[in-house]
C-alpha positions as CSV (number, residue, x, y, z in Angstrom):
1,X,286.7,94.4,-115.8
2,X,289.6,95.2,-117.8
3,X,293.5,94.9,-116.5
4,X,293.8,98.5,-117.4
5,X,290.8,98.8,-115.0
6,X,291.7,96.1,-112.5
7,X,295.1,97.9,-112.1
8,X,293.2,101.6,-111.4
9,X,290.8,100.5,-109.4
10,X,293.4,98.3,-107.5
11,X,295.8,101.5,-106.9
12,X,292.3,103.9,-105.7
13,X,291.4,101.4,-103.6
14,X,294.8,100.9,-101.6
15,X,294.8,104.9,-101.5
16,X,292.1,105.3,-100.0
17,X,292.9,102.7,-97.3
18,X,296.4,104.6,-97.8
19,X,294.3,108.2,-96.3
20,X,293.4,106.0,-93.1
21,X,296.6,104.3,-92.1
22,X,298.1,107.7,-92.7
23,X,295.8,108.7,-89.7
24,X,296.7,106.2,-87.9
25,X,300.7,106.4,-88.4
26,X,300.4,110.2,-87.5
27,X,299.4,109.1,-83.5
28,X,303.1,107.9,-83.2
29,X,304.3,111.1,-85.4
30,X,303.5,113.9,-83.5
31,X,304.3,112.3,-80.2
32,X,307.5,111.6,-81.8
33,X,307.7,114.9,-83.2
34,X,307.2,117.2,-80.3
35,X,308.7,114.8,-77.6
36,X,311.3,112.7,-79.5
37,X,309.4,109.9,-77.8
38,X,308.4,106.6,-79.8
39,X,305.0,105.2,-79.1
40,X,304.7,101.6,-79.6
41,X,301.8,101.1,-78.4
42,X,299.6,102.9,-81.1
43,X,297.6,99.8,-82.1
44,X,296.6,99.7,-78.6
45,X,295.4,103.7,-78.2
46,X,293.8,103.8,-81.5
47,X,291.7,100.2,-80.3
48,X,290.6,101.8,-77.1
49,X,289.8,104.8,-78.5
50,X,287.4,102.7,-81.0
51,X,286.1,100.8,-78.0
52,X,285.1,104.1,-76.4
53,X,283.4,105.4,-79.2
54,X,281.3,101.7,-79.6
55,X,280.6,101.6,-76.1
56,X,279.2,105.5,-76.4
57,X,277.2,104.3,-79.7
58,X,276.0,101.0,-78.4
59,X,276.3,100.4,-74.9
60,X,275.1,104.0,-73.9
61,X,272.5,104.7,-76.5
62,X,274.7,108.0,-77.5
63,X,274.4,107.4,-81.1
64,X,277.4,108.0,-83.7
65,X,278.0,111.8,-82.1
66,X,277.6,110.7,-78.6
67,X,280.2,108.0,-79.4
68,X,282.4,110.3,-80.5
69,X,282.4,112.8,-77.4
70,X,282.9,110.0,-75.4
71,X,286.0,108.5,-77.0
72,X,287.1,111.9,-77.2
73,X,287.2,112.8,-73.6
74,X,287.6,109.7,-73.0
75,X,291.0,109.5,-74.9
76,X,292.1,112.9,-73.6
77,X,291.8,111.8,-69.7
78,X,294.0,109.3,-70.2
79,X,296.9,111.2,-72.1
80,X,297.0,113.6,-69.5
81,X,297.2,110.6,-66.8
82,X,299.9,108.9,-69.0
83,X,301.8,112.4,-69.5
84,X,301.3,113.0,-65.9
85,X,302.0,109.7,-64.0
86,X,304.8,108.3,-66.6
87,X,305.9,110.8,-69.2
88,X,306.9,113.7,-66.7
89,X,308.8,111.0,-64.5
90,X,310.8,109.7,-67.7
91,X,312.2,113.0,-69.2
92,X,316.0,112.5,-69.2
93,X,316.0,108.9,-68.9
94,X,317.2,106.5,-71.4
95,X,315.5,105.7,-74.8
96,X,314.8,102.1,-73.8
97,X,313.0,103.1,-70.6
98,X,310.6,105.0,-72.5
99,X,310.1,102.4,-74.9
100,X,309.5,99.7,-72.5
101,X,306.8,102.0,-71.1
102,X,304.7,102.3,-74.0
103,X,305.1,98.2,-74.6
104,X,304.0,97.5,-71.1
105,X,301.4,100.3,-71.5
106,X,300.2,98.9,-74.9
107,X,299.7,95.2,-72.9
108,X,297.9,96.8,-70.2
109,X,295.6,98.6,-72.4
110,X,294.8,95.8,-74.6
111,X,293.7,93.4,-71.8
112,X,291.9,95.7,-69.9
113,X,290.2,97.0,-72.8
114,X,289.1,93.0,-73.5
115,X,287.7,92.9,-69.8
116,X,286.3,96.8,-69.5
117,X,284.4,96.4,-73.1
118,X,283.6,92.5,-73.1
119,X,280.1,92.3,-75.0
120,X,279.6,95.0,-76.6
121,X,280.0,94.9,-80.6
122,X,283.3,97.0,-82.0
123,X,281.9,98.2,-84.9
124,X,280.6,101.9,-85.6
125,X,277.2,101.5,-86.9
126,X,275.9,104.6,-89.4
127,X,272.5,106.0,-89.4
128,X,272.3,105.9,-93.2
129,X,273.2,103.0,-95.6
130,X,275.6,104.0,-98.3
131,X,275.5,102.1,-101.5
132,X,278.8,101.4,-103.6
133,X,279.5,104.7,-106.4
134,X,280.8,103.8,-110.1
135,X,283.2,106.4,-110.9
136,X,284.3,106.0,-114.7
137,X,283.1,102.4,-114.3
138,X,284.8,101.7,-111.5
139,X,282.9,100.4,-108.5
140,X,284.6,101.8,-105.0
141,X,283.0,102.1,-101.8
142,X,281.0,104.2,-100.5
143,X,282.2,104.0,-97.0
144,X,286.0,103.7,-98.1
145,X,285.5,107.2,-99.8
146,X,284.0,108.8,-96.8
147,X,286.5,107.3,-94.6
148,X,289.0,108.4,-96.7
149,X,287.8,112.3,-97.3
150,X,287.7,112.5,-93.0
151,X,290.5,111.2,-93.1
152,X,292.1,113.8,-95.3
153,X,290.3,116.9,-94.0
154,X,291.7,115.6,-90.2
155,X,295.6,115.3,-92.1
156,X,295.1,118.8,-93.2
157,X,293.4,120.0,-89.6
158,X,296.2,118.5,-87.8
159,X,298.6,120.2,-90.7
160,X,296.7,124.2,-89.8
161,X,297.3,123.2,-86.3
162,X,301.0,122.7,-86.2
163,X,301.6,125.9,-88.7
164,X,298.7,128.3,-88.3
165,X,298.6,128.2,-83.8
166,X,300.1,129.5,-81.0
167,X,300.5,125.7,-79.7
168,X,301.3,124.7,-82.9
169,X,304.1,126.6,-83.2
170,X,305.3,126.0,-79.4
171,X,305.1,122.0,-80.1
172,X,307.4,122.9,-83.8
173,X,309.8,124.8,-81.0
174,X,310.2,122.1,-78.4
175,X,310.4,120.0,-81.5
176,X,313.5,121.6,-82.7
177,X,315.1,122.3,-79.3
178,X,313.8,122.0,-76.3
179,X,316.7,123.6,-74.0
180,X,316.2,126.4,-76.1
181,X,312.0,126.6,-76.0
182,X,312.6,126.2,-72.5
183,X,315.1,129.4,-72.6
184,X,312.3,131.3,-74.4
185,X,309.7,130.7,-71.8
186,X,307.7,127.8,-73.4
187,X,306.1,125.5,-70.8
188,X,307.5,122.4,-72.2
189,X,305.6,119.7,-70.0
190,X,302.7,121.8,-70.6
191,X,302.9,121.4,-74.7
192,X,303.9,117.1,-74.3
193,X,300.8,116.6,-72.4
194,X,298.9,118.9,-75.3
195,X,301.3,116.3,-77.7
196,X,299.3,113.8,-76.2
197,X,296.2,114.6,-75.8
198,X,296.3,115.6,-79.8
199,X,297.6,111.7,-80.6
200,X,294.6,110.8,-78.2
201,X,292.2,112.8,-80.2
202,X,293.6,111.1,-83.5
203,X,293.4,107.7,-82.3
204,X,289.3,108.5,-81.9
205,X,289.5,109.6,-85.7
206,X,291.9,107.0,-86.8
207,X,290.1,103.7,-84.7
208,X,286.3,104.5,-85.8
209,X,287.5,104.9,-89.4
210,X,289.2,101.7,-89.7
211,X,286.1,99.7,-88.2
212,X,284.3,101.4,-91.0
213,X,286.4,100.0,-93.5
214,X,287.5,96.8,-91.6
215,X,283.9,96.0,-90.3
216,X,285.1,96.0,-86.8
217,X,287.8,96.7,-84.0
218,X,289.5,93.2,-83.4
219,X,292.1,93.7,-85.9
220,X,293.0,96.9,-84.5
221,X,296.0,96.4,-82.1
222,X,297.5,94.6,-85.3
223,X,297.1,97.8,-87.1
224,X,300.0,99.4,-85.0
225,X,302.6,97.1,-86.7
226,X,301.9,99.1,-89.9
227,X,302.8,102.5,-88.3
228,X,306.2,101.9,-88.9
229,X,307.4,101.2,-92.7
230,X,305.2,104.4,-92.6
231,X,306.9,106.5,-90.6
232,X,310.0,105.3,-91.8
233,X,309.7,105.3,-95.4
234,X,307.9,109.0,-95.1
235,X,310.3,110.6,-91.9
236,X,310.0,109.6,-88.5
237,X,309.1,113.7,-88.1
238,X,307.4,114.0,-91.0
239,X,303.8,114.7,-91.4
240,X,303.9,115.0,-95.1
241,X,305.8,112.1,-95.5
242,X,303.6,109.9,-93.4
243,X,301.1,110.5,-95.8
244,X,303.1,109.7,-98.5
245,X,304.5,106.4,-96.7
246,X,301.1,105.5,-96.5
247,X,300.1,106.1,-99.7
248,X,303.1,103.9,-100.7
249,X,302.2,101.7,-98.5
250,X,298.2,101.2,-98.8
251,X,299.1,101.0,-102.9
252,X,301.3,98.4,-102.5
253,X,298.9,96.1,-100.4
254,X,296.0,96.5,-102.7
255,X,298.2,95.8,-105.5
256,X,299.9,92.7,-104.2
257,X,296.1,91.3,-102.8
258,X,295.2,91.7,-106.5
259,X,298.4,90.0,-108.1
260,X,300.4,88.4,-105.6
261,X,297.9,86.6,-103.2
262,X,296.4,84.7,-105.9
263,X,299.5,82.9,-107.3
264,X,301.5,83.3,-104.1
265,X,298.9,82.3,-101.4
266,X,296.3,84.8,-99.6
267,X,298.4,86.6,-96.8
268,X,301.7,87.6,-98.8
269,X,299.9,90.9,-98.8
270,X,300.7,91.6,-95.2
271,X,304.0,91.9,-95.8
272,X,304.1,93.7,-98.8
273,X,304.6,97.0,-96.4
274,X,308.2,95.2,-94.7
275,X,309.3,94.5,-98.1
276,X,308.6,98.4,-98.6
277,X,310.5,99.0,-96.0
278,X,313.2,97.0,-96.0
279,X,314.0,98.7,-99.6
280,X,313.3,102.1,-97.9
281,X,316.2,101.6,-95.6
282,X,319.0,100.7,-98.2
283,X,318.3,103.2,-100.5
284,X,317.1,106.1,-98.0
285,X,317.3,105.2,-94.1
286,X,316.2,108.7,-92.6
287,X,312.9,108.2,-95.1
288,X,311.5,110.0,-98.4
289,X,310.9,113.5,-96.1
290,X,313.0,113.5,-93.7
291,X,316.9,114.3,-93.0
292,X,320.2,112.9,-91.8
293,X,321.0,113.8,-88.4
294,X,324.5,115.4,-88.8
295,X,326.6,116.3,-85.6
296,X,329.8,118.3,-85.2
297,X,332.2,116.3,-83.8
């Protein structure tokens, strides 16, 4: 292979990872979006929904479908326990009590998703085989291309959601102000347990697709550490500009894997994304997309 070659297929290949990690940065977006709330515990949701949908596949004979049902419903129960039993409780408290939440949250998930699913395999198995595809003599993967093309028709579902439905457009409203979409009649701890129950339903998408392309669920929970040079190089509110952060993002891991690990040593890839952010924050600290947050004093 050529470096022309090397270099393209170096910059498709972290794009397409790039489609996925957008899906997965978008569980803490539209939480954050809707209920100004930040999620840190979206490696954990995203592994449990994988675990569901496994345990659907494999422990329960459901197949890939049945899997999917499962995670789904699954994943919806518990946002509306979380939204009911500790969201509704913590409205008007301070930042850091919410946060602590969704640390202690992510611990308790990740343990008892250890015990709850111990034995059975993590991995999403397909029906069919898929064999690699040269595209202008370039070999890319089958499964990284189907991964990637769900994971772009889900961006673009989430996307008609928010703009093209009546919840969608109550979610944009408490978004903006939520005194004043509660002045105009809009149920507003209706529309944060919808906010969840919608990052639940990601986090099914977001978790089988990455044990497609990582080959299993253990790296998961890991997996949540790259939500945010996302969100923050795209716009903490920013749909568009989380899939642009990850695009940025998933390009400059595949290209410092293919440069940098070999003279630097195998792992310098990992960080490539803080570097990213780092940078993002001196030049632009309210991200590519999004906007300064400018008060009258």
């Amino acid at each position: 292979m050529s470096e022309r070659a090397f270099l393209v297929f170096l910059v498709v290949d972290g794009a397409l990872a790039g489609c996925v990690y957008a899906l997965v940065a978008l569980v803490f977006v539209v939480v954050y979006k809707a209920a100004r709330m930040m999620n840190f515990a979206v490696g954990e949701w995203v592994t449990v929904a994988a675990r569901l949908v496994a345990y659907g596949s494999h422990g329960l004979g459901l197949g890939v479908a049945g899997g999917l049902g499962l995670g789904c419903a699954g994943m919806a129960a518990l946002a509306l326990a979380f939204n009911a039993t500790v969201v509704r409780r913590l409205i008007g408290q301070p930042l850091i009590s919410l946060i602590m939440v969704t640390i202690g949250l992510g611990t308790l998930m990740r343990g008892a998703a250890a015990l709850v699913f111990a034995g059975v395999p993590a991995g999403v198995p397909f029906a069919v085989a898929l064999d690699p595809l040269v595209i202008a003599g370039l070999p890319l993967s089958s499964d990284r291309l189907l991964a990637a093309a769900v994971a772009v028709v889900s961006i673009a579902v989430l996307g008609a959601f928010f703009h093209a439905t009546r919840p969608g457009l109550a979610l944009r409203a408490v978004a903006g102000d939520q005194q004043a979409a509660m002045a105009v009649g809009i149920d507003v701890r209706r529309y944060f347990a919808i906010t969840w129950v919608v990052a639940g339903l990601l986090s099914v998408v977001a978790g089988t697709l990455w044990t497609v392309l990582a080959g299993g669920g253990f790296g998961l929970p890991l997996l949540g550490f790259k939500v945010f040079p996302i969100v923050i190089v795209g716009g903490l509110d920013s749909i568009p500009g989380t899939v642009v952060g990850a695009l940025v993002v998933g390009v400059v891991e595949s290209l410092a894997a293919g440069y940098v690990d070999p003279v630097a040593g195998s792992g310098f890839s990992h960080v490539a994304a803080y570097l990213v952010l780092m940078a993002a924050l001196v030049v632009r600290p309210y991200g590519l997309f999004g906007h300064p947050d400018v008060r009258r004093i």
